[in-house]
KOLVEXPA-130713 format. One line per 10 residues: number of its first residue (from 1); their letters; for each residue y, x, z of C-alpha. Coordinates in pm, 1 decimal, padded with zeros to 6 digits, always signed. Example, Ala and Ser with C-alpha at 12.3 -4.5 7.8 and 13.67 -1.06 7.14 Angstrom:
2
1 = as = -00450.0/+01230.0/+00780.0; -00106.0/+01367.0/+00714.0 $
This chain:
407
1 = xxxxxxxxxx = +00000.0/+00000.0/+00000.0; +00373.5/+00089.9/-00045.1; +00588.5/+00174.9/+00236.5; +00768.5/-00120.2/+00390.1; +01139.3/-00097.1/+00479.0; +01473.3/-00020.6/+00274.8; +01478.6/+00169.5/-00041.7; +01686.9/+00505.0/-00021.1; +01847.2/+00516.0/-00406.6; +01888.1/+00836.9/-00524.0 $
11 = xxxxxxxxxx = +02036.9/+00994.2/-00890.8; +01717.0/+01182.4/-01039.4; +01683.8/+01298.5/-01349.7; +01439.1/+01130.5/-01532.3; +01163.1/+01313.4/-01730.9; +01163.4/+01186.9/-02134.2; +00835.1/+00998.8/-02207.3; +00861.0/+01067.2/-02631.5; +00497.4/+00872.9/-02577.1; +00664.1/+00518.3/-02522.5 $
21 = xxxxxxxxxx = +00745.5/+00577.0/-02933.2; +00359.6/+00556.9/-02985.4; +00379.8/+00229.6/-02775.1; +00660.0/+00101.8/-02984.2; +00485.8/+00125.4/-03285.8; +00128.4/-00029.8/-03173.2; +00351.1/-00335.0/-03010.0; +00555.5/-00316.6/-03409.8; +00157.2/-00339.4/-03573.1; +00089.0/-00672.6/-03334.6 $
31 = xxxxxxxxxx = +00368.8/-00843.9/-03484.5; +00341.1/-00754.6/-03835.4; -00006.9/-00838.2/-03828.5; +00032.0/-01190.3/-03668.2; +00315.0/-01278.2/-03880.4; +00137.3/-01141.8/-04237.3; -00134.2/-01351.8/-04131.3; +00068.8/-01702.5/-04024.3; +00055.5/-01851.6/-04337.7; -00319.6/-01764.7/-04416.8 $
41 = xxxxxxxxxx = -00453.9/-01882.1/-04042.8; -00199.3/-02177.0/-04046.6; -00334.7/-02386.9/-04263.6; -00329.2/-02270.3/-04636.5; -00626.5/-02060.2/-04638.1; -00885.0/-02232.6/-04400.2; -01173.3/-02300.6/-04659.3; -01171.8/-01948.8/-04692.8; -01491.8/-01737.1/-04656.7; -01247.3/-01480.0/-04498.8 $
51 = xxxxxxxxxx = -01095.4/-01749.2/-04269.4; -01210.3/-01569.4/-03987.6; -01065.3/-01246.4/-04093.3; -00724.7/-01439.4/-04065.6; -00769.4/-01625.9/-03734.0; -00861.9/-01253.3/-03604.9; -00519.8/-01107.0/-03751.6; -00322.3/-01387.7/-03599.8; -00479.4/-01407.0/-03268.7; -00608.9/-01097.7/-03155.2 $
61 = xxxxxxxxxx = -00269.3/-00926.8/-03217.1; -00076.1/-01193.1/-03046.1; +00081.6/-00909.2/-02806.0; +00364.8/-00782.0/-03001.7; +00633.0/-00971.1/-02837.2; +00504.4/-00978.7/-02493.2; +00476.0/-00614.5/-02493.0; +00803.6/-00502.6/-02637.6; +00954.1/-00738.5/-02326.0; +00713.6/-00476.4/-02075.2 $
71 = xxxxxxxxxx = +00813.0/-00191.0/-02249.9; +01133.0/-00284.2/-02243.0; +01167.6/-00317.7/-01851.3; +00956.6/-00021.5/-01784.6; +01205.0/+00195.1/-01982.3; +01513.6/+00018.8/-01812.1; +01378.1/+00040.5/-01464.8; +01224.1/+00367.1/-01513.9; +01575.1/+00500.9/-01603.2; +01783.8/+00305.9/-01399.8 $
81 = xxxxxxxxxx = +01607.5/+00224.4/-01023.8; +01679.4/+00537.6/-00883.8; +02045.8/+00536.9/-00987.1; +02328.3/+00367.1/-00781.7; +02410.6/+00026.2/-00939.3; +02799.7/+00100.3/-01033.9; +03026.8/-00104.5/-01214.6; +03066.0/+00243.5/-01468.5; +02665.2/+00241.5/-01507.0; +02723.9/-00149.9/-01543.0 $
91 = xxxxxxxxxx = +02967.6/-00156.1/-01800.2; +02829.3/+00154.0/-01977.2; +02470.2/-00048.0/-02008.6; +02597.6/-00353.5/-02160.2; +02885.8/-00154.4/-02383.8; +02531.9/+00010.2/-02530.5; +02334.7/-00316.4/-02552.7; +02667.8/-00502.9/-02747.1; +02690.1/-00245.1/-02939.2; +02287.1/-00181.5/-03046.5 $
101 = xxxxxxxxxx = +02151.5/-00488.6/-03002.8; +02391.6/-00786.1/-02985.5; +02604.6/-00683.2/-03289.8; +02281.0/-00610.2/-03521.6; +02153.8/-00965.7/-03401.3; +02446.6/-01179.9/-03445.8; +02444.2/-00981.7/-03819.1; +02089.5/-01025.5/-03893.7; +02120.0/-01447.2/-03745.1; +02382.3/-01519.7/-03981.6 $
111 = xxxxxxxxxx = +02247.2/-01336.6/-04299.8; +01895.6/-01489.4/-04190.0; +02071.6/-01863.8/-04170.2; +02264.4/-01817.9/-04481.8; +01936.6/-01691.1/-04703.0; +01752.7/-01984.4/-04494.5; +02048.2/-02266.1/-04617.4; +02014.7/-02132.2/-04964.9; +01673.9/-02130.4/-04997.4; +01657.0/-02495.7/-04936.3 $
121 = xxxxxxxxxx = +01969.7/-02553.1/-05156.2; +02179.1/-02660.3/-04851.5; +02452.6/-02390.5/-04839.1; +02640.6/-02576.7/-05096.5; +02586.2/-02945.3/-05019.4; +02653.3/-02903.7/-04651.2; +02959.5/-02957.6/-04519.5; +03117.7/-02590.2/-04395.7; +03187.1/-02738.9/-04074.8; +02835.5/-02873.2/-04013.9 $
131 = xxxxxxxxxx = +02710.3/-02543.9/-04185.4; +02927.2/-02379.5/-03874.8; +02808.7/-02606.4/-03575.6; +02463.9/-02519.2/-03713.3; +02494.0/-02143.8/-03754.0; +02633.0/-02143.9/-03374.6; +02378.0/-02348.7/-03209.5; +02136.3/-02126.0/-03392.7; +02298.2/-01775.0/-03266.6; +02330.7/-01923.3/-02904.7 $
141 = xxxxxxxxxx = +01966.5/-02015.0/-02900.4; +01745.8/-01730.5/-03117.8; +01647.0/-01983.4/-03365.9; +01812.9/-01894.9/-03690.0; +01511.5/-01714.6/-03774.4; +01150.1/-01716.3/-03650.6; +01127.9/-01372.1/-03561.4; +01474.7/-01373.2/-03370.6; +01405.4/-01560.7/-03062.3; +01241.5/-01239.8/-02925.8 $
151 = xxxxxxxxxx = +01617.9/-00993.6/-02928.7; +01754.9/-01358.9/-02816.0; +01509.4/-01338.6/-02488.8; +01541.8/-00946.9/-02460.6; +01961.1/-01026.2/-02433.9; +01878.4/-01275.0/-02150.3; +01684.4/-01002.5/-01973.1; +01976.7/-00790.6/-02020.2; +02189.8/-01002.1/-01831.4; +01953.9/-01083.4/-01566.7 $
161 = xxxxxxxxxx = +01889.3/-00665.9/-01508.3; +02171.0/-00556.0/-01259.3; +02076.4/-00886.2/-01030.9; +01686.5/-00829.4/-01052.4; +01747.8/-00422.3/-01052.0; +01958.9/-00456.0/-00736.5; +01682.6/-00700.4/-00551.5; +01415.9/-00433.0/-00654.5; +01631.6/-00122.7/-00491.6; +01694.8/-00429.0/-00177.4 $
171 = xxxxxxxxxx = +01361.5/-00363.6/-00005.5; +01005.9/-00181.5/-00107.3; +00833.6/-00520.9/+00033.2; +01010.5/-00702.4/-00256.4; +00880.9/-00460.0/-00546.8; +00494.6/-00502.4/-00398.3; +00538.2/-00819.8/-00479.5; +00751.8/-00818.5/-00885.1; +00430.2/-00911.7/-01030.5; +00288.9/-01217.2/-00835.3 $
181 = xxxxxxxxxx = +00653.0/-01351.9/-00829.8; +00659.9/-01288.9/-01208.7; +00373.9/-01494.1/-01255.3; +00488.3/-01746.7/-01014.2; +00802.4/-01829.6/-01182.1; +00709.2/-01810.4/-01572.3; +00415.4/-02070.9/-01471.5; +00629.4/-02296.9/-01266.9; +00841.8/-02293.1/-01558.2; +00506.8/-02362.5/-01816.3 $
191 = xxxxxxxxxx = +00424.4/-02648.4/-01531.4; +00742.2/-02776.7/-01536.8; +00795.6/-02812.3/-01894.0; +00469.8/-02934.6/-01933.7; +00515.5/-03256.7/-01737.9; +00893.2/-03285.8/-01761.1; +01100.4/-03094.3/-01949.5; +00876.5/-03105.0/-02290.1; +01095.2/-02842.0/-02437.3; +00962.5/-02771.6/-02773.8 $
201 = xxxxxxxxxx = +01118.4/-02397.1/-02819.3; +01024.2/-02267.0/-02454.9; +00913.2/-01958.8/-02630.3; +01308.5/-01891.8/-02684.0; +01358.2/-01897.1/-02278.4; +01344.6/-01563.6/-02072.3; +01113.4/-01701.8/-01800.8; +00854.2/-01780.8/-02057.2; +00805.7/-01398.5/-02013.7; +00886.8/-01306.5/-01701.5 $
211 = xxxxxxxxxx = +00564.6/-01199.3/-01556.4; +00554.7/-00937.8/-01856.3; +00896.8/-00803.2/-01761.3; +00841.1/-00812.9/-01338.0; +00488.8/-00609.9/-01470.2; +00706.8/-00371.8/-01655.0; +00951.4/-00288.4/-01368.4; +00666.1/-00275.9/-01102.4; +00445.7/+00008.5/-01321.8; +00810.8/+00178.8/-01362.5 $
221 = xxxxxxxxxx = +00919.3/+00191.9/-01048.4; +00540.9/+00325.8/-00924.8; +00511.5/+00532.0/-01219.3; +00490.7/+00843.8/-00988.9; +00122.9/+00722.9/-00916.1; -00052.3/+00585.8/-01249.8; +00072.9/+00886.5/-01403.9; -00212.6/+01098.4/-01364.2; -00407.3/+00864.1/-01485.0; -00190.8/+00839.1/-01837.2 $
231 = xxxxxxxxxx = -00152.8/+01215.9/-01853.4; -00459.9/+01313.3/-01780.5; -00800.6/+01320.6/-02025.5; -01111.4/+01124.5/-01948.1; -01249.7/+01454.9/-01769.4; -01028.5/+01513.1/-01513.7; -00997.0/+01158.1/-01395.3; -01138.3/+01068.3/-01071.4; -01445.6/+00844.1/-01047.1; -01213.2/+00518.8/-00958.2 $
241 = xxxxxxxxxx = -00981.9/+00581.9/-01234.1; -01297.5/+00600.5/-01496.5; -01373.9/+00259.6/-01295.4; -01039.0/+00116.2/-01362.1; -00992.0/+00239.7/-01712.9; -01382.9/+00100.8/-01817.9; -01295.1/-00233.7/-01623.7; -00959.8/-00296.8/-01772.2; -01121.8/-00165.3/-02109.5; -01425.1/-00464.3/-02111.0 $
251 = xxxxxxxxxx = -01150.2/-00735.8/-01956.3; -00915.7/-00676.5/-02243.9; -01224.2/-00707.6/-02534.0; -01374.2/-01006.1/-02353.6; -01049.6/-01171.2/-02346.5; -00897.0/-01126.3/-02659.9; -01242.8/-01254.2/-02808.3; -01210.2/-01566.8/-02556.4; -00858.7/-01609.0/-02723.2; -00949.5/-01559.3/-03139.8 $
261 = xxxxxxxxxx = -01258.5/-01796.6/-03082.9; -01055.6/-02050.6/-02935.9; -00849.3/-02120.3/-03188.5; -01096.0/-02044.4/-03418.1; -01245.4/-02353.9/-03286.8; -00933.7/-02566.3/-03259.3; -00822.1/-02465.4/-03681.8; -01140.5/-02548.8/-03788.9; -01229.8/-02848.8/-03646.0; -00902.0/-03018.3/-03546.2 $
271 = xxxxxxxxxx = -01081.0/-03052.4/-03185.2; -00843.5/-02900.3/-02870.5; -00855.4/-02844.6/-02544.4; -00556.5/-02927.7/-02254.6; -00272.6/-02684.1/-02397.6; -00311.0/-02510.5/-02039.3; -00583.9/-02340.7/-02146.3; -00422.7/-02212.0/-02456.7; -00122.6/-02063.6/-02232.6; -00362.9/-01901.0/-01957.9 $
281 = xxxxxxxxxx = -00552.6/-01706.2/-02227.4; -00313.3/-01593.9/-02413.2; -00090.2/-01497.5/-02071.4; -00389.1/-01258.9/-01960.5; -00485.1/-01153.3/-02343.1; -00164.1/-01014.8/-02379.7; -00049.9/-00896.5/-02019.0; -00403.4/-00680.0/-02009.9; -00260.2/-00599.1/-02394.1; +00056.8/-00454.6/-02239.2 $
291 = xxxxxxxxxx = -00175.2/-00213.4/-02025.2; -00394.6/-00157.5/-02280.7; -00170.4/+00008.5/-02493.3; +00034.6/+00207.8/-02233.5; -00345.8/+00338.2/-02179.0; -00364.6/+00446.1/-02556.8; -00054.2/+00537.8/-02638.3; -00075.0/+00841.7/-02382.0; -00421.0/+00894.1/-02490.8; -00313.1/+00922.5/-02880.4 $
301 = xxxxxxxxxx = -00051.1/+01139.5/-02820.7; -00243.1/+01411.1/-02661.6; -00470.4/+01418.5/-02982.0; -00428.0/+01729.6/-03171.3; -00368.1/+01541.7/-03530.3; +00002.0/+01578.4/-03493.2; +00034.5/+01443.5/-03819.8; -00068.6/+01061.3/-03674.9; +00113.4/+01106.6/-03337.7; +00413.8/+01212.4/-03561.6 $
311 = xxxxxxxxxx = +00448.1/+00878.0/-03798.9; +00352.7/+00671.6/-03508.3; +00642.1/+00781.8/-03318.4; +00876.8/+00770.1/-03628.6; +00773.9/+00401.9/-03666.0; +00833.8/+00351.2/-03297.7; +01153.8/+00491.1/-03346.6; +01250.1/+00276.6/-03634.4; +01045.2/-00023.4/-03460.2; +01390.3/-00257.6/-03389.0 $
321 = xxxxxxxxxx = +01518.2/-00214.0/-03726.4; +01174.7/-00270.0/-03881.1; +01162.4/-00616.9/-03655.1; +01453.6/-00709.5/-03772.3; +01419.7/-00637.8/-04189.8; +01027.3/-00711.1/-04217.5; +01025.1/-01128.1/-04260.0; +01286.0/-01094.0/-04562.9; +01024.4/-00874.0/-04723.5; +00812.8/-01040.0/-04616.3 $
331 = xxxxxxxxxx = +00965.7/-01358.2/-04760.7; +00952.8/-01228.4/-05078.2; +00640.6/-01110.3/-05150.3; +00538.9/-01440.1/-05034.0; +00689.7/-01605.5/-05337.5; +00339.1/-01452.2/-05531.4; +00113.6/-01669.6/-05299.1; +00098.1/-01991.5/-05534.5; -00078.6/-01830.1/-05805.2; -00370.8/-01665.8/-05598.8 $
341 = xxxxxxxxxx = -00676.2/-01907.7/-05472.5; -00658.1/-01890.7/-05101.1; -01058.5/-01909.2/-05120.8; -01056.3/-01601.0/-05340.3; -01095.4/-01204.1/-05215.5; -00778.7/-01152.4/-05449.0; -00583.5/-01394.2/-05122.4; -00772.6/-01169.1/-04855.3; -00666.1/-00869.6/-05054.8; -00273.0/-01030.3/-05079.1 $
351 = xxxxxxxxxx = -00246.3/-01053.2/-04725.0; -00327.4/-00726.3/-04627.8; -00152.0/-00626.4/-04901.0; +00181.8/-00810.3/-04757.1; +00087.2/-00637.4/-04422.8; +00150.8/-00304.7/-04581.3; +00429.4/-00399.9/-04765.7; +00610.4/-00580.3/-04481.9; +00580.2/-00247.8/-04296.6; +00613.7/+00044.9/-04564.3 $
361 = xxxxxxxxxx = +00910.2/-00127.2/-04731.7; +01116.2/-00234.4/-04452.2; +01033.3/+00154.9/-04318.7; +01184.0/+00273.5/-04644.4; +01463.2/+00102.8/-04644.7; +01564.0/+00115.4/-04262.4; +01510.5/+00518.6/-04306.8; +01714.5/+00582.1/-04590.5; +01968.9/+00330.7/-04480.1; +01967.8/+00530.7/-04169.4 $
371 = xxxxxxxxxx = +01985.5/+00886.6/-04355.7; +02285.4/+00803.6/-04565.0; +02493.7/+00529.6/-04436.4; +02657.7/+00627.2/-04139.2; +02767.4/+00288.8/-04027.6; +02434.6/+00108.3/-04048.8; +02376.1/+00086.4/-03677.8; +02593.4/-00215.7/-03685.0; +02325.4/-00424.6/-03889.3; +01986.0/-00226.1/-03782.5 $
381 = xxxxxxxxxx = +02058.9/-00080.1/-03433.7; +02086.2/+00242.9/-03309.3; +02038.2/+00569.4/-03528.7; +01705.6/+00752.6/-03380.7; +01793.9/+01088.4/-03263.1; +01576.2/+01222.9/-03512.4; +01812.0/+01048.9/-03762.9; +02158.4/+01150.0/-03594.7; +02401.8/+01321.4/-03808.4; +02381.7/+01644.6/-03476.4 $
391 = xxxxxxxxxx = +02007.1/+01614.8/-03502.4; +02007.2/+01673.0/-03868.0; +02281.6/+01971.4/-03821.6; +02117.6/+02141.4/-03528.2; +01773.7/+02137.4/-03828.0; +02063.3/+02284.2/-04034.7; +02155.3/+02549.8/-03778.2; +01777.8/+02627.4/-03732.4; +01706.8/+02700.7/-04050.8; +01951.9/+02888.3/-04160.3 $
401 = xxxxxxx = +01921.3/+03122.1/-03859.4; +01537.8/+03097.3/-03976.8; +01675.9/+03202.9/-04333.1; +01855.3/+03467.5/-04196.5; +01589.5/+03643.3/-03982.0; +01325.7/+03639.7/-04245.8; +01540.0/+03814.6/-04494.5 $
């Protein structure tokens, strides 16, 4: 157990975990593959022979989102819980978060709701007003797009992180308890809604994911002792570490299985169960996810294939601007759907096909729009340091000094 009592809240220097890239990019290849596959696993392809092959995209990789919102308060409350909450470290977080995440949404919203209106051939028969009112309900809410209510629920959490931050540094007691509370809340909320709100976009509410995020901050904040187990390779573990890692291993197989065969079930033969069911599943599917690939993210990055490690962390680093090109691609290589028999291997082959093209074009694109437009963190979010103009001219520097001695 923790020590009980008040937290002492000291400024350490953090060490840099470049693995959480590796993360980034496993969480990036759970949404691309659930949303490559929506269309197939909806309903357009289920007389296929490979029907099963879609359900499995769509289901078993149903982590993305939850585990960028983990990730996402591990790194914040890794960085920030030993710091002194100050109205500088205040106003310097959310100058950053405007700046990275806020601006490239509000961007990305209204070019998504103005390719959406013309689409449907509404952007000229709608009133501007209406087209206004609309636009604004969908920016206050995440819904202009379908992939945008996750940076809507990630802004929540960024207002809610000084108050939550400075109840974590309030007492130890209240940390040993983040993820129970978590859990508490988000299904109060799921309970609530249930029988009385009946809110049909719940997804686009913070608490929906709260036990993710209160998971996040509690393995940050104890970080100091899982990180042995992370850092170090299967023989040097101690016997009830191999234990944990085996048991968490099995959990996370049996219930992602549990999770693709039950809607497996429910698509193809219109039978369902309470929707309570559906919601516990996927809540431990993808919270053991979250765990799952912390676990194999350190693990891949101590392989010696550098090569691998290396474009996994690149498309970590690009992972947010990635998120937020992808569905346009995605959208148009869609348009080729209608002449390709969904019960054919030519659709099996189209969908992987648009998973690879979702993810190397939109990688293309975000890179070289990174490379040689200077102002493009205002529509894709901040520049990886890789990609900064001083990163590129301290590779300068190196080389020619490199130059220089071997001549």
């Amino acid at each position: 157990m923790l020590p009980k009592g008040e937290v002492t809240v000291t400024l350490i220097k953090k060490e840099r975990l470049p693995q959480l890239d590796v993360f980034r990019a496993l969480a990036l290849l759970g949404v691309l593959n659930v949303h490559a596959s929506s269309y197939a696993a909806g309903v357009q392809a289920l007389s296929s022979p490979f029907y099963y092959v879609y359900n499995f995209m769509n289901i078993f990789f149903k982590y993305g989102t939850s585990s960028f919102i983990f990730l996402s308060a591990f790194v914040l409350f890794y960085n920030y819980y030993e710091r002194p909450l100050t109205i500088r470290l205040i106003s310097r977080f959310y100058g950053r978060r405007l700046l990275y995440i806020i601006l490239p949404y509000f961007i990305a919203s209204t070019a998504y709701f103005v390719y959406s209106k013309y689409t449907l051939g509404q952007l000229n028969s709608t009133p501007y007003m209406e087209l206004w009112l609309e636009l604004r309900t969908a920016l206050l809410t995440g819904t202009a797009y379908t992939h945008l209510y996750f940076v809507f629920i990630s802004i929540q959490f960024y207002i809610l992180f000084p108050f939550i931050l400075k109840l974590l540094q309030s007492k130890r007691s209240i940390v040993q308890w983040a993820i129970p509370l978590g859990i508490a809340l988000q299904w109060g909320f799921v309970l609530y809604n249930k029988y009385n709100l009946h809110l049909l976009n719940k997804g686009s509410y913070a608490i929906t994911y709260l036990a993710y995020y209160m998971m996040g901050a509690y393995i940050a904040i104890n970080f100091g002792r899982i990180k042995s187990w992370l850092m170090n390779s299967w023989g040097h573990l101690t016997d009830g570490q191999k234990l944990w890692t085996v048991a968490l291993w099995v959990s996370w197989l049996a219930l992602a299985f549990i999770h693709v065969q039950l809607w497996y079930y429910t698509r193809t033969t219109g039978d369902t169960v309470d929707s309570l069911w559906y919601e516990l599943i996927w809540n431990v599917h993808s919270m053991l996810s979250a765990l799952i690939l912390l676990h194999a993210t350190f693990v891949i990055y101590r392989k010696p294939s550098g090569r691998g490690v290396a474009l996994l962390m690149r498309m970590g680093e690009l992972s947010f601007a990635i998120y937020l090109l992808h569905p346009f691609i995605l959208a148009q290589y869609r348009r080729f759907r209608y002449q390709i028999p969904p019960e054919s291997i030519g659709y099996l082959i189209f969908i992987l096909g648009g998973l690879l093209v979702a993810l190397f074009l939109s990688w293309g694109i975000v890179q070289f729009y990174f490379k040689r437009v200077s102002w493009s963190w205002v529509f894709l979010g901040n520049v990886p340091r890789s990609l900064s103009p001083k990163a590129k001219k301290l590779a300068k520097q190196a080389k020619k000094q490199s130059t220089e001695l071997s001549s």
